[in-house]
N, C-alpha and C positions, 0 to 999 in steps of 0.2 A: 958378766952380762949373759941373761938367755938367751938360747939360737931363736929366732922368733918363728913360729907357723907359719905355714899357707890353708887357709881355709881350701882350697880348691888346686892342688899341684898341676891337674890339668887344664885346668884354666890360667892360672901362672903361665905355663909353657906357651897356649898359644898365644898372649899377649905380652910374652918376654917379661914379665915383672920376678924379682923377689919379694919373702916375705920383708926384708927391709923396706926393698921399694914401696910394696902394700903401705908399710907403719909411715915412711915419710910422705906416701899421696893421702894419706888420713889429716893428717897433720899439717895437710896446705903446699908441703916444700916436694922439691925433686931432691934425688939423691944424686951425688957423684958419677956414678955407674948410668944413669938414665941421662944427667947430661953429657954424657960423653959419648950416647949413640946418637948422636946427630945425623950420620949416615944412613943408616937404617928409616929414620925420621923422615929425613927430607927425599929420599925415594918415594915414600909415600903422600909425601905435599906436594910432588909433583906430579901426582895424579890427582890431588886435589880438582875441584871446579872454582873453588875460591884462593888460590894460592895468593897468600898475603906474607910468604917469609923469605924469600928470593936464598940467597946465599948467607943467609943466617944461622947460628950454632942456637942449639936450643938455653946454651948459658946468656944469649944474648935476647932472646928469646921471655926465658925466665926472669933476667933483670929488668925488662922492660915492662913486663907485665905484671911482676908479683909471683902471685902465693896461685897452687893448684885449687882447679876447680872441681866439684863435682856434684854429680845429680844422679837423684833415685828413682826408682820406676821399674813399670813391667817392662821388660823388655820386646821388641820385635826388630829381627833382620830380614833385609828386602835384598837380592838379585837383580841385577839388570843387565843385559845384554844390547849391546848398541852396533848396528851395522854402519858401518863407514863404506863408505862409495865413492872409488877411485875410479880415473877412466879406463886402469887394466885391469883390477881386480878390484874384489871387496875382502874389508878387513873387520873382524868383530872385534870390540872392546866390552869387558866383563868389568861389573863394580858392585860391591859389596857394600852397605850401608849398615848401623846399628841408629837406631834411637830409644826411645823411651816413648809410651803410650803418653797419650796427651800432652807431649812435647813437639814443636818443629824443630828444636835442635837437635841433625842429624850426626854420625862421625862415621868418615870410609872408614875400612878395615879387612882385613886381605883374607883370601880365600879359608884358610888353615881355621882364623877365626871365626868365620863365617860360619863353617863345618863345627866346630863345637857348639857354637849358641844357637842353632838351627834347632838344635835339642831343649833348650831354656826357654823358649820364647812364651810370654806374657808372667815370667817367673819375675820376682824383682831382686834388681840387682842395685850397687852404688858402682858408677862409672865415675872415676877420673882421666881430668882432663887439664891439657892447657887450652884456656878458653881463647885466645887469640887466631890457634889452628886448628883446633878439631880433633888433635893427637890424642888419641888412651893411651892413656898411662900405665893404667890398673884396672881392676874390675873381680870385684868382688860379687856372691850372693847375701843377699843382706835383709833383713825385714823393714822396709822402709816404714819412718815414721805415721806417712798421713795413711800407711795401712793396714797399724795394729788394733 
């Protein structure tokens, strides 16, 4: 069997994927290795605004919902900084967003990521996802369909 590519090793790293990972979110499915970071995952659902997975493994996750999703598009990432106001002090909260031009579906995604495709934006990409929580998966550059 061939070792498979990564179109983009820097992008890989900041989104933790393999090129295996890449070839099983193309193909709808998670890989072994991605369900088995559940921890890593659910750190991040817990900064979610819609957390909808409470103490779930993303194998349970994945059985419940199927096959990976994904979508293409220019990309653009937003910044937001939110001040919290205690009676002793104030505390900021920083949150990172990805979408897709002419899309409302958003996906958080943490700083590291944020810094590499700060550089891409309105470039097109294919973003996988599990559609349930908003996780990337993967994320490739790619010539989407409706823009050849």
């Amino acid at each position: 069997m061939s070792q498979a590519q990564l179109p983009d090793r820097r992008l890989a790293k900041a989104f933790n994927f393999t090129a295996e990972d890449l070839q099983a979110n193309r193909n709808g499915y998670l890989t072994w290795r991605q369900r088995n970071r559940s921890e890593d995952w659910l750190v991040l659902i817990g900064q979610m605004l819609t957390q909808r997975v409470g103490g779930e493994t993303l194998r349970d996750i994945e059985q419940r919902e199927g096959r990976v999703e994904s979508m293409c598009g220019r990309i653009i990432v937003d910044y937001k900084q939110t001040q919290i106001q205690s009676f002793f002090h104030a505390d900021f909260t920083e949150t990172y967003s990805l979408k897709l031009e002419n899309s409302d579906d958003g996906f958080y995604i943490n700083r590291e990521q944020f810094l590499y495709l700060v550089n891409y934006q309105q470039i097109p990409h294919r973003i996988y996802f599990l559609a349930d929580t908003g996780i990337v998966l993967s994320i490739e550059r790619i010539q989407c369909p409706d823009e050849e």
